[in-house]
C-alpha positions as CSV (number, residue, x, y, z in Angstrom):
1,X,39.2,-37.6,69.6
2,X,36.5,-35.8,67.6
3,X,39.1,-34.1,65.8
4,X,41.2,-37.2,65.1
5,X,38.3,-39.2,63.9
6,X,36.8,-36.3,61.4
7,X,40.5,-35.6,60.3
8,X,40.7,-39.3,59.1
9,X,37.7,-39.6,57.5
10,X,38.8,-36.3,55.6
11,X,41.9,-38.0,54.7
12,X,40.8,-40.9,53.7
13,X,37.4,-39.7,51.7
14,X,40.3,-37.7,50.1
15,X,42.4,-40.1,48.3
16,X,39.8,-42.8,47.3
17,X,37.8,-40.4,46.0
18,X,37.6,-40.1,42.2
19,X,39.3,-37.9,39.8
20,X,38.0,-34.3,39.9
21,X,38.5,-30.9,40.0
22,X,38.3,-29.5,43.3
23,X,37.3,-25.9,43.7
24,X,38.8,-23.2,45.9
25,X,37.5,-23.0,48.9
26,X,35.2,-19.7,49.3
27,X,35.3,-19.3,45.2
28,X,33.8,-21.2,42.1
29,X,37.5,-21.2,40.7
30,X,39.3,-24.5,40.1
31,X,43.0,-25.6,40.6
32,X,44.9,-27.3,39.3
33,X,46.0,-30.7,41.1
34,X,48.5,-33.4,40.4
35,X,46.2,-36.4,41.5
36,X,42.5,-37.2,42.8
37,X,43.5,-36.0,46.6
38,X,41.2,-33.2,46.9
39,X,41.9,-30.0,49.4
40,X,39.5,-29.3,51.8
41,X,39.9,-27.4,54.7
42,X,38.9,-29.3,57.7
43,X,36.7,-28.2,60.8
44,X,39.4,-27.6,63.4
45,X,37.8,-26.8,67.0
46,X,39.4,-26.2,69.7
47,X,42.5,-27.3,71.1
48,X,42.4,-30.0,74.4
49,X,44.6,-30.0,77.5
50,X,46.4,-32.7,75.7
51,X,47.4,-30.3,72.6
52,X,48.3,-27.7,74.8
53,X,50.9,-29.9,76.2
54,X,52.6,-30.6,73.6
55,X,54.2,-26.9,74.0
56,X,55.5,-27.8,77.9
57,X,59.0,-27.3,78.2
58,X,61.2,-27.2,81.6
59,X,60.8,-23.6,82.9
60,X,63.8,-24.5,85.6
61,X,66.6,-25.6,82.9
62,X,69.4,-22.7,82.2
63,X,68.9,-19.9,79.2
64,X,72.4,-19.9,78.4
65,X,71.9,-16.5,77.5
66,X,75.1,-15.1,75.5
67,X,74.4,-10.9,74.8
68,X,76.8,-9.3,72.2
69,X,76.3,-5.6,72.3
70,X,76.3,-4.4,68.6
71,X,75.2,-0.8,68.8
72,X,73.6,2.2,70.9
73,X,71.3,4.7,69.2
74,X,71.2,8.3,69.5
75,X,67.8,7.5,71.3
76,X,69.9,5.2,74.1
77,X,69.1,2.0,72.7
78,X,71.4,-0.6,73.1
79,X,70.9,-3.3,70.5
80,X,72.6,-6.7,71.3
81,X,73.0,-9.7,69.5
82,X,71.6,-12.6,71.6
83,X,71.5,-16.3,72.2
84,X,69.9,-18.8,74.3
85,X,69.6,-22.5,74.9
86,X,66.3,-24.1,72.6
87,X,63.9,-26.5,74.9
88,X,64.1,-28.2,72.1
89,X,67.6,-28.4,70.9
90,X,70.1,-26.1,69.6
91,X,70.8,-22.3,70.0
92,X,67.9,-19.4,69.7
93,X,69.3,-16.4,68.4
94,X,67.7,-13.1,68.2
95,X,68.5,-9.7,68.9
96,X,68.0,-7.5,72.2
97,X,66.7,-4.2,72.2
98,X,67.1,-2.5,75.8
99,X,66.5,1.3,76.3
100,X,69.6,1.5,78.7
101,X,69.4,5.4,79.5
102,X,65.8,4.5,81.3
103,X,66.0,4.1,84.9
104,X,62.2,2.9,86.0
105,X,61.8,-1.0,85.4
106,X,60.3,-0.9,81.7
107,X,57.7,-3.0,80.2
108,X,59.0,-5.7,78.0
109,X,57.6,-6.6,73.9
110,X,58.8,-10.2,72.7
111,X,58.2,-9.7,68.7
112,X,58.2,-12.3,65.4
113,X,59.0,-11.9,62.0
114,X,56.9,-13.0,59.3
115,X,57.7,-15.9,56.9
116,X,60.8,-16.5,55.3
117,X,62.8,-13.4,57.3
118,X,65.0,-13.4,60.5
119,X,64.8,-11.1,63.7
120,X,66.4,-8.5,61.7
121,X,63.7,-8.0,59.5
122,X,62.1,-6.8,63.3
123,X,65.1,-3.9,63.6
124,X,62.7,-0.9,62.7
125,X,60.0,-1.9,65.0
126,X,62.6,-3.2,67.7
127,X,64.0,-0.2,68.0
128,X,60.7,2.1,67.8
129,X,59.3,0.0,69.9
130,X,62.6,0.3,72.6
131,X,62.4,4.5,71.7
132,X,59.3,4.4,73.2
133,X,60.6,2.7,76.1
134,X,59.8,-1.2,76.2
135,X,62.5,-3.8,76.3
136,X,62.6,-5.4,73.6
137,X,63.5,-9.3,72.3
138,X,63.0,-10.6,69.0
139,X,64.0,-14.7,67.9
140,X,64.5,-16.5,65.2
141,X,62.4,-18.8,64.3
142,X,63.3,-22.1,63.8
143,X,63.4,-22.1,59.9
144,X,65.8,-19.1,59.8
145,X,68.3,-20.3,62.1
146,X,69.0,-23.7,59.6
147,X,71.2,-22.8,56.2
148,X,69.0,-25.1,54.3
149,X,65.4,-25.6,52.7
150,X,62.6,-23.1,53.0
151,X,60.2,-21.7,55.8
152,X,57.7,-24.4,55.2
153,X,58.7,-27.7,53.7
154,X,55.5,-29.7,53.5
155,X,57.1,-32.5,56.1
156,X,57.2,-33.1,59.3
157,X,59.9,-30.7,60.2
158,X,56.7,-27.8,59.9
159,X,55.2,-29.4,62.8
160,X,58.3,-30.2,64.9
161,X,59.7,-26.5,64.3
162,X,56.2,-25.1,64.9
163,X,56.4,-26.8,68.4
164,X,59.7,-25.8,68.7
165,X,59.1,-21.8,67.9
166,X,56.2,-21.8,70.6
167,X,58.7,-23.3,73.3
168,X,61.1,-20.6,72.1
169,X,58.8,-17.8,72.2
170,X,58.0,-19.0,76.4
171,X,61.8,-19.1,76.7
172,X,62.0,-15.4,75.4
173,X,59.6,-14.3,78.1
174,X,61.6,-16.0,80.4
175,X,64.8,-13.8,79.3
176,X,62.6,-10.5,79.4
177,X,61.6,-12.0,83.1
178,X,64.8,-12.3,84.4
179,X,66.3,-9.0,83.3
180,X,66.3,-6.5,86.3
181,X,65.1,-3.6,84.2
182,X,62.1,-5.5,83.2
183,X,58.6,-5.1,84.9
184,X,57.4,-8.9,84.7
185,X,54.0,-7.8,85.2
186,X,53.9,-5.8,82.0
187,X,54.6,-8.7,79.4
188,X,53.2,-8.0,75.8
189,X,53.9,-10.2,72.3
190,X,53.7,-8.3,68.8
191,X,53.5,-10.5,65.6
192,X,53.3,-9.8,61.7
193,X,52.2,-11.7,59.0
194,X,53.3,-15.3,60.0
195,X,54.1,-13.7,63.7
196,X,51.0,-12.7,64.4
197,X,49.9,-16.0,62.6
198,X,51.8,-18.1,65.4
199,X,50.9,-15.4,67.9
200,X,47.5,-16.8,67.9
201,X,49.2,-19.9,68.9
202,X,51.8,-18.6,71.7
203,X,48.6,-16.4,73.0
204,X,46.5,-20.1,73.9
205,X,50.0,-21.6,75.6
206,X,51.8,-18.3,77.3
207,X,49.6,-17.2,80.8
208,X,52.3,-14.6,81.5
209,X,51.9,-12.0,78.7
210,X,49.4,-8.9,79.5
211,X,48.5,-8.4,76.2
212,X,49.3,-9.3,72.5
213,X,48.8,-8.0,69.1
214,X,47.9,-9.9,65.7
215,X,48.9,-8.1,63.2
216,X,47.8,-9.6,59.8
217,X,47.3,-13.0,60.7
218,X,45.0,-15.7,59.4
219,X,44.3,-19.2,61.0
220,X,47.7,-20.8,60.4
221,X,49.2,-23.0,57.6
222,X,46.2,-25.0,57.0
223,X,43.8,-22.8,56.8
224,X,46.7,-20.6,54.8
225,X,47.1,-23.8,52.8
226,X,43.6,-24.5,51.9
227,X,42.4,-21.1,50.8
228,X,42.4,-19.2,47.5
229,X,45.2,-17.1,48.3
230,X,47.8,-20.1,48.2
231,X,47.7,-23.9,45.9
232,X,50.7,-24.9,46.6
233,X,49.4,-28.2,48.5
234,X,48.0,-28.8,44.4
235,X,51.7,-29.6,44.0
236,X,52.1,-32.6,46.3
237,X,50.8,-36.0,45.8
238,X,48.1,-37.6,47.7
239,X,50.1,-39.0,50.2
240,X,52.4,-35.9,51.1
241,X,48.8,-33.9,51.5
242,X,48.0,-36.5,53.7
243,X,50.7,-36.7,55.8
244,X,51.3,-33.1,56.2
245,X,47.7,-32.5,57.0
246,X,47.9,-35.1,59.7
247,X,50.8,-33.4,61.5
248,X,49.3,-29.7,61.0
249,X,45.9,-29.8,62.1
250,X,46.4,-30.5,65.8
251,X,48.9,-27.8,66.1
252,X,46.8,-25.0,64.1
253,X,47.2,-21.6,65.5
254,X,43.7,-20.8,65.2
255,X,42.7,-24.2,67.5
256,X,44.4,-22.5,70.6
257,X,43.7,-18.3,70.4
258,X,40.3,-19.5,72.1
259,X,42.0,-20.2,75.4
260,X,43.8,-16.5,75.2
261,X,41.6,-15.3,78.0
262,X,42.1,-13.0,80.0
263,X,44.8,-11.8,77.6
264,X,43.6,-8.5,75.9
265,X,44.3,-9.1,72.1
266,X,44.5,-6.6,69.5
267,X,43.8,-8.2,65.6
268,X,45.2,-5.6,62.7
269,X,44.0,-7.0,59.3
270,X,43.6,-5.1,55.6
271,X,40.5,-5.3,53.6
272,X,42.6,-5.7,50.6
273,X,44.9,-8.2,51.8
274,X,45.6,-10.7,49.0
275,X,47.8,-12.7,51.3
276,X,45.7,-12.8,54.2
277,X,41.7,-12.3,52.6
278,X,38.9,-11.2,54.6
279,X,37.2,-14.3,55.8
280,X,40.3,-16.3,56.4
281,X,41.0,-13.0,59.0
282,X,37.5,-13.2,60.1
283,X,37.6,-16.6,61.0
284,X,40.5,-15.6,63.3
285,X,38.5,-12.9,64.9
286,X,35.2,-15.2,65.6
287,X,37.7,-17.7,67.3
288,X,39.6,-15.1,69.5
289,X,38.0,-14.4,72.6
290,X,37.5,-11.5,74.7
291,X,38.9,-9.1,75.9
292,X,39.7,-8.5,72.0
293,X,40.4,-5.1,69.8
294,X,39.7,-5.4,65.9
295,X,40.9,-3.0,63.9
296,X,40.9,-3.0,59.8
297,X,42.2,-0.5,57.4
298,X,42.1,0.0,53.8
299,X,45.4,-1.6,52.8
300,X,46.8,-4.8,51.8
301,X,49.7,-7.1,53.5
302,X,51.5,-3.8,54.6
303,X,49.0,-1.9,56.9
304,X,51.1,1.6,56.8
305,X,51.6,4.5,59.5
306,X,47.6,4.2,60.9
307,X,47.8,0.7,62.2
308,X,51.6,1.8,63.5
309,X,50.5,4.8,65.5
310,X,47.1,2.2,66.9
311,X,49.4,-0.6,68.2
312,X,51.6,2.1,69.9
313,X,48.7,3.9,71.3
314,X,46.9,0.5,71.8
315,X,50.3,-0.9,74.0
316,X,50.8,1.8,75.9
317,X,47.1,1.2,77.6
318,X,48.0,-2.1,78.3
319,X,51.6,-2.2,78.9
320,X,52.7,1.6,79.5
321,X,55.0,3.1,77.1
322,X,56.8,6.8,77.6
323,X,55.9,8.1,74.3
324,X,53.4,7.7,71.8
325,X,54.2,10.0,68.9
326,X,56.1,7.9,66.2
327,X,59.9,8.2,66.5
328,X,61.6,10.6,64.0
């Protein structure tokens, strides 16, 4: 209710105020904007039992899973192309990564892509990740499996697909769960850039995963939104901001990573990150609670080989994986 009511008055203050030029949030640099509807980033809390259950979906209904083997590596990982039946709606593709030569049951990764890309753009890490001898499943989200429009359209369709990609993301562990080769016990997510982003989301919803891993994330598209790094809410009128901000805020990733406990969580952010800047990861951090492993590095977006060889190592504590040196 707090949230609501501050949220409105935010709104409202917003678009009766006069004309100005609003300044950056965290700088003394102004934007440019369209109209009198000044940005603001909003104080978001933390989300209720109510906003968590907006992610429920039926655990009982069928996957549907459809697996289309497309390869084996000369490391004996099979890689399938996969499919499976949306809570939502629709068809959840992905791809499968299974280490097939291994006989033990095998802990299982669930990974996202960062905005704008596909499961595929996961390959490399999917099939390190299998290599090293996790079973691994990565999705599509929502906005790459439609042909048209972009990852985030500034309507309701973010929040509805936002919903969408957590319920997917619980359906994927259900897939890893009901694979005989998988060790259900030994759960883990990995995200990047808008992945680890909606991590922090999927981490507050998802009580099966025995650990998970943030890599570059900030607070979600709000806070994304309202920052230096990105104006393009300057762009929309009054009323768009408006709207979009109503539908957003509730569902903001960085609302539900404080109800992550007893997850472990690792964070993975660059000091010179002009995607992702340092407070906006900060925040993230403050809000995360424990168990929790921050690591930064001197690099931007793209962390590099150090922050590769920490999630390995970092995984294999909390999952068990049968090698740690990077695959050749």
């Amino acid at each position: 209710m707090k949230l609501a009511i501050a949220l409105s008055a935010l709104l409202v203050a917003a678009c009766r105020a006069p004309v100005a030029t609003p300044i950056d949030v965290g700088t003394t640099r102004p934007v440019a904007v369209a109209d009198s509807c000044a940005i603001a980033r909003p104080d978001f809390g933390v989300a209720t039992a109510a906003d968590r259950a907006l992610f429920a979906y039926d655990i009982n209904a069928p996957l549907n899973l459809q697996k289309t083997v497309e390869s084996t590596t000369n490391s004996g990982v099979e890689v399938s192309a996969i499919s499976f039946t949306s809570p939502d709606g629709g068809t959840v593709t992905g791809l499968l990564f299974d280490p097939v030569t291994r006989s033990s049951p095998r802990p299982g990764i669930v990974l996202l892509h960062g905005a704008g890309g596909g499961a595929r753009q996961m390959m490399g890490q999917g099939v390190g990740l299998a290599t090293h001898g996790a079973v691994v499943i990565a999705i599509d989200a929502p906005f790459a499996r439609r042909r048209t429009g972009g990852w985030r359209q500034f309507t309701i369709a973010d929040r509805t697909e936002q919903i969408q990609l957590t319920k997917d993301l619980q359906r994927a562990v259900d897939v890893l769960r009901a694979r005989p080769n998988v060790d259900s016990g030994r759960i883990a997510f990995l995200g990047g850039s808008y992945g680890g982003t909606m991590g922090a989301l999927f981490v507050g919803i998802e009580r099966r995963l025995k650990a998970a891993v943030l890599e570059v994330a900030d607070g979600g598209l709000v806070s994304h939104e309202t920052g230096p790094e990105d104006t393009s809410l300057a762009s929309l009128s009054c009323a768009r901001r408006v709207s979009w901000l109503r539908a957003m805020v509730p569902i903001e990733p960085i609302r539900f990573i404080p109800h992550a406990a007893p997850t472990p969580l690792l964070l993975q952010n660059g000091r010179l990150d002009n995607l992702v800047p340092a407070a906006d990861a900060e925040a993230l951090h403050r809000a995360a609670p424990e168990p929790k492993t921050i690591r930064w590095y001197d690099a931007g977006h793209a962390l590099g080989s150090q922050a590769l060889s920490d999630r390995h190592e970092w995984l294999n504590g909390q999952i068990g994986l049968d090698l740690l040196k990077r695959p050749g």
